[in-house]
N, C-alpha and C positions, 0 to 999 in steps of 0.2 A: 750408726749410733752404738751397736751392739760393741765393734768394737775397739770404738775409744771408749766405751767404761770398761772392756778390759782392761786398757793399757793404761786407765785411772788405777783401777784396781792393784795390777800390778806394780804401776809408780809405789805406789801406800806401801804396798809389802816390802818394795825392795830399801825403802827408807824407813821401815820399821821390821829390823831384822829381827829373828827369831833368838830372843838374849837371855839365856834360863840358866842360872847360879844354883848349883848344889846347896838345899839349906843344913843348915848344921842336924843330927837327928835321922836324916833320911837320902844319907849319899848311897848309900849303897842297899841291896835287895832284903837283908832281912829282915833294918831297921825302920823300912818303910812302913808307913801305918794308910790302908784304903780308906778312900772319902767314896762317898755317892760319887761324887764327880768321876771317879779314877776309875769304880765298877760300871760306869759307863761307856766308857773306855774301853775297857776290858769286851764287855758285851758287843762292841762295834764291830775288834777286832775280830771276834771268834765271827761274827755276820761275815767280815770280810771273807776268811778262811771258805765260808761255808759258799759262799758268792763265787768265788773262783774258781773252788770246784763244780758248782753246779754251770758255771759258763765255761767247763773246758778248755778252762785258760791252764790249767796246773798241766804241766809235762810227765804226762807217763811213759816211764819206760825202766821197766825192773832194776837193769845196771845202774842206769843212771841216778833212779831214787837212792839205790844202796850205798854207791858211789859218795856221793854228796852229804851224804848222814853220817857216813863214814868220819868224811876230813871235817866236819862240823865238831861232829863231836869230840873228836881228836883237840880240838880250839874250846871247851868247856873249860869253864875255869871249873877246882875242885870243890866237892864235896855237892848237896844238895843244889836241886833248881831251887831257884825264891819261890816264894809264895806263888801261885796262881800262872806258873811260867811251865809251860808243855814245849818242849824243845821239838822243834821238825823243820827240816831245809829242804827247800822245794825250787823249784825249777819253774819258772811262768811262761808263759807264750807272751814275750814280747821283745820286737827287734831293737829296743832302744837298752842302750846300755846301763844298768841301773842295779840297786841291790834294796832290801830294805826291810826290816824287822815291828814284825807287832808287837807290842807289850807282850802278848802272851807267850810269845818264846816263837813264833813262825818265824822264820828267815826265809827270804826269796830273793831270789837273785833268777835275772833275765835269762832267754837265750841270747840275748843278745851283748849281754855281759860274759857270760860262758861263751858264747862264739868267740870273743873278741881278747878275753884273756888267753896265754901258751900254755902255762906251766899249771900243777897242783899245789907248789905253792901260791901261786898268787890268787887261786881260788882261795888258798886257805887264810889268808891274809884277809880276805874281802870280809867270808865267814865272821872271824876273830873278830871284825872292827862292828861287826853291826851284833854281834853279842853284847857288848859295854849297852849299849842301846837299851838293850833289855834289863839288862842283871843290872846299871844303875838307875833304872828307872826312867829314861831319859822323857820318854813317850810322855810320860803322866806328867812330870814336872814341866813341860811344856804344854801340856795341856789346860795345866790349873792355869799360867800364864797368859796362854794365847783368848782362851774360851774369854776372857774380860776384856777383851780387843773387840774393836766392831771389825774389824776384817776379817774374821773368823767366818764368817756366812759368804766371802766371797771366795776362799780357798778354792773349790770346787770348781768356778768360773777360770780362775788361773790358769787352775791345771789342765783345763781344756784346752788354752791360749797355748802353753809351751808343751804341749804334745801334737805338733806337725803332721800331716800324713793323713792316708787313710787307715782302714782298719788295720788293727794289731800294733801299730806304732805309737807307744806309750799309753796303749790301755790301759797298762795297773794303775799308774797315775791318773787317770782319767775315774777311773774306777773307784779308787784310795779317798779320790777327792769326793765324791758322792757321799762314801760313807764315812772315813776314817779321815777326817780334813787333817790332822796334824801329822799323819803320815805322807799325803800328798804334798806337805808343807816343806817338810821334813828331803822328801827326795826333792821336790823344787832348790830348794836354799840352804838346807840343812839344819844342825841344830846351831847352838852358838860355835864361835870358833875354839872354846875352851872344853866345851863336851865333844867336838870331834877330834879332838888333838888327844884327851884324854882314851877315844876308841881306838886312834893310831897307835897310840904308847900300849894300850894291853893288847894290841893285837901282834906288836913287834915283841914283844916278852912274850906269849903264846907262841909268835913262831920260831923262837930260839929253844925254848922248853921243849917242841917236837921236831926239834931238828928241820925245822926250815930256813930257808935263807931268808933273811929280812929286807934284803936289796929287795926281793920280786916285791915288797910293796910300794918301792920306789919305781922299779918297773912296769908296776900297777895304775900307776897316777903317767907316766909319759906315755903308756897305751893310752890310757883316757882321752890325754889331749888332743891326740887325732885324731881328725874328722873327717870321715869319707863322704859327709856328704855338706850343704854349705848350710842348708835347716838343719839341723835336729832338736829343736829343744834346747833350753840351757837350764840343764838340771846339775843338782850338786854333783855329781859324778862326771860332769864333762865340762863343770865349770874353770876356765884354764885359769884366771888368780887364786883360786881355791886351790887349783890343783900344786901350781906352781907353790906355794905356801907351803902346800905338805910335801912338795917334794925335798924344801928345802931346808925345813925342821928335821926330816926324818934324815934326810944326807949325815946331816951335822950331827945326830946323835949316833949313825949307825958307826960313821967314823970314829968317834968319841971313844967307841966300844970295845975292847977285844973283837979280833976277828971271827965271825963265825963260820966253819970250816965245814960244808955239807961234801962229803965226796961223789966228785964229777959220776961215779955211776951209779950213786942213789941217784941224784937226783936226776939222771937222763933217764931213770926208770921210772922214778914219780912220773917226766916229762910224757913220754910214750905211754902211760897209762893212762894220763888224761887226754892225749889227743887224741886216741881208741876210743874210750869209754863218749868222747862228747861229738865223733862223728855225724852222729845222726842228728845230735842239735843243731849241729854246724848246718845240716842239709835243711832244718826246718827252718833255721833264722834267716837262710836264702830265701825260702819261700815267700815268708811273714813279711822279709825286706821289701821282694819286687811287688806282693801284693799292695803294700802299703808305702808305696811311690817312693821305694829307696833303693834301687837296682845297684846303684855306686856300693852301699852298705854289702848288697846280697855279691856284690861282684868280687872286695877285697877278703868276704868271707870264702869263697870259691876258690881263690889265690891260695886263701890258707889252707886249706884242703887239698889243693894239687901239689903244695909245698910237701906235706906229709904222706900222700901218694898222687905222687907225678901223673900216673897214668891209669887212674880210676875212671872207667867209662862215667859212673852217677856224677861223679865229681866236675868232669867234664862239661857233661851234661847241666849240672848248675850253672856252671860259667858262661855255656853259652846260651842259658835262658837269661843270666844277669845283661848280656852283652844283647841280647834281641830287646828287650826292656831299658835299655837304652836310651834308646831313640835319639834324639838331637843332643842327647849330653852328653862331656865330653867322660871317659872311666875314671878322671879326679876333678876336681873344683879347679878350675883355674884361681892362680892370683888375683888377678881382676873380679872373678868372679865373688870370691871372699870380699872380696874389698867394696864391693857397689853393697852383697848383703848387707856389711856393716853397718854402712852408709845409709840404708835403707830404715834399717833396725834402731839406728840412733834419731834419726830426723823424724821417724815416726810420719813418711811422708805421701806413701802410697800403701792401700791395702796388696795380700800378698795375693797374685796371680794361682788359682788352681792348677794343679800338674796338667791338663787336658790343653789350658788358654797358654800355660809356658811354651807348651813343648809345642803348639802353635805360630807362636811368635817366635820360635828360636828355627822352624824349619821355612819363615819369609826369608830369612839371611841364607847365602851365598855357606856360609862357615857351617850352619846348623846344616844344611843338605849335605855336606860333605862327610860329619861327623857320622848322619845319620846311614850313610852310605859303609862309611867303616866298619859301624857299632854292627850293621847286621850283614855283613863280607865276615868281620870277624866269627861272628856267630853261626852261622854257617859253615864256615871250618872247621869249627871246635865240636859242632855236630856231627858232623863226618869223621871227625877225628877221634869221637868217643864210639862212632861205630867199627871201626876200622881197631877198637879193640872188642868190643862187643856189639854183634852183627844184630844181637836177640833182646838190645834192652828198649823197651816197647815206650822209654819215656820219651828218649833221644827223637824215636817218630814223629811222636807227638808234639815235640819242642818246632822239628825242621817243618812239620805241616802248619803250624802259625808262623814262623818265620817266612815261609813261600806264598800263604795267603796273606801276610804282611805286606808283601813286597810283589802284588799282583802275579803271582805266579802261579796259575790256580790246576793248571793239569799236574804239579810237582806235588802241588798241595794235597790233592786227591789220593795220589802214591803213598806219600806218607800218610796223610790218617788212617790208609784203609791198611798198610801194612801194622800202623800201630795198632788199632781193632782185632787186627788178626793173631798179633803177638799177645793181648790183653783182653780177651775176648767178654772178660767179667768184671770189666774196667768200671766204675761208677762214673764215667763222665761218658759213658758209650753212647747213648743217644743224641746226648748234645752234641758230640764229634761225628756223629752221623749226618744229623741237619746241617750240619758246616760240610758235610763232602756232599748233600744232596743240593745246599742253597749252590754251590762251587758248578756242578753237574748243570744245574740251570743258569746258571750264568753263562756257562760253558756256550748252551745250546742255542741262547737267544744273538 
């Protein structure tokens, strides 16, 4: 019952789209005049800010803060902030790909959007676009709108519905939607199509101002469209007619234009300095991926990683944690496989199977034991192959002692946890990893 009044709910919103016209008086941030309604707003978002930090969702890490506030600010449009807008760009703990701006001037953008984009321009393109957000108000003027809508009380239920997974896959939404509804609205569907077209166009005149290439925001929306895995959500940032739309507005004006002429080694230097600077996101978005039942996601981020060092044991070592987490799937969606989702998602005709009951039902089939046989043959090499450049990295242990107790092998398994313990000996999962080499030892014996 729960959830078909989701998918009530949903029906409602997707046929009453988010439609907010600039009124004459208050387009832009300093002619705007605050209502009780707007400083309510205002107070949600600053909760929100204070909510993320106090659940350790925000991403610390010195470079990467500095990094990121950097090319943000670089994307300001001139002269003062508006009224009541504290500009800060942050980095959140979540594997789904996404961006998204408070009223008050916060921008955040995923690890899972920073995992998934190359360059610093296309970070700074993302930046750019959800500035207009702010500086014209967008937030509020969609808020006076939506708040006289009876679907407004059920945003929160939505955003539950299209964030898939377990923990960490698309928390901020889930989160947004608790407090901030017309920001979970907002990454669900977007705004209208005239206020995100308007956030395109100042964020392509931003990147021409700072000598960015305007193509990567074109190359920002075909990353998007790619799905590593066959759920995720269908949120405005991976929605493909939306996407397709802006790909093909922004084609035809960047064409229109003089050429913009970035020399090949600025920009391989921007390149190299964001794939540096965002390694270690990359390595947490793996994590956040396989925790939260998207190994596919955590595996093409691992690719990209070995892309940019081939033969980085940690790097490695993600891969072949992505490829043990596996299990019966195949490292892309099949054709088919997209195609039954679809089918599934349109007909609205069975509730969706838990990862636990899938990966069940995919290892009675013949094809599913066989995959599952690959996924962790692979995995196993890629372990060995990240020792065989580092003899000493104590994760790699770790990885091969669940893969061997994965796959009943429990004297190999023993080897490994006890040499990872011995490499890690101040490890926070030591005792747990203990009771797993001592349950192994009694198994052993009986």
């Amino acid at each position: 019952m729960r959830l078909i009044k989701i998918r009530l709910v949903l029906l409602v919103l997707l046929t009453t789209p988010l439609c907010v016209t600039l009124l004459p008086g208050v387009e832009k941030g300093t002619d705007f005049e605050f209502t009780k309604v707007d400083l309510s707003l205002l107070e949600q978002a600053d909760a929100l800010d204070r909510k993320l930090e106090r659940e350790g969702m925000v991403y610390r890490d010195e470079a990467m803060e500095t990094y990121v506030n950097q090319v943000g600010r670089a994307m300001l449009p001139s002269g003062t902030a508006p009224e009541r807008v504290m500009w800060q760009f942050r980095v959140v703990r979540d594997p789904m790909a996404n961006a998204f701006a408070l009223p008050n001037g916060s921008i955040y953008v995923t690890t899972g959007l920073i995992s998934k984009l190359e360059n610093e321009d296309q970070l700074a393109g993302v930046l750019a676009h959800e500035m207009t957000h702010v500086t014209d108000r967008h937030s509020y003027l969609a808020f006076r709108s939506y708040r006289k809508k009876s679907t407004i009380a059920n945003i929160a239920s939505t955003a539950a519905s299209v964030a898939p997974g377990g923990s960490a896959w698309g928390d901020t939404i889930i989160l947004a939607g608790n407090m901030v509804v017309i920001v979970a609205n907002a990454s669900i569907f977007g705004y209208s199509r005239e206020l995100e077209k308007e956030a395109d166009m100042y964020a392509y005149n931003k990147m021409v101002e700072g000598n960015y290439d305007p193509k990567e925001l074109v190359n920002t929306f075909r990353l998007l469209e790619k799905s590593e895995e066959v759920n995720t959500g269908k949120i405005y940032y991976n929605d493909h007619p939306k996407l397709e739309d802006r790909i093909a507005y922004m084609s035809t004006m960047i064409s229109s234009k003089p050429p913009i002429l970035v020399p090949p080694d600025v920009f391989a230097a921007r390149r190299m300095k964001y794939l540096s600077l965002t390694e270690k996101v990359d390595r947490e978005d793996i994590h956040l991926s396989i925790l939260s039942d998207h190994p596919r996601t955590g595996l093409a981020r691992a690719q990209k990683l070995l892309e940019f060092h081939p033969n980085s044991p940690e790097d490695l070592c993600a891969q072949a944690d992505a490829y043990r987490s596996l299990g019966p799937w195949t490292p892309k969606p099949s054709d088919a496989e997209m195609g039954k989702h679809e089918a599934k998602k349109e007909a609205n005709l069975e509730m969706k199977l838990t990862s636990d009951e899938e990966e069940r039902r995919l290892l009675k089939k013949d094809e599913g034991q066989a995959t599952w046989r690959d996924n962790q043959r692979l995995a196993e090499e890629t372990y060995k192959k990240a020792l065989a450049v580092d003899p000493s990295n104590a994760k790699t242990y770790l990885g091969l002692g669940q893969l061997y107790e994965k796959t009943d092998r429990g004297k190999e398994a023993i080897e490994a946890f006890e040499k990872y313990l011995e490499l890690a000996p101040n490890a926070l999962d030591r005792q747990r990893v203990q009771r797993r080499i001592d349950t192994l030892k009694g198994s052993a014996n009986r």
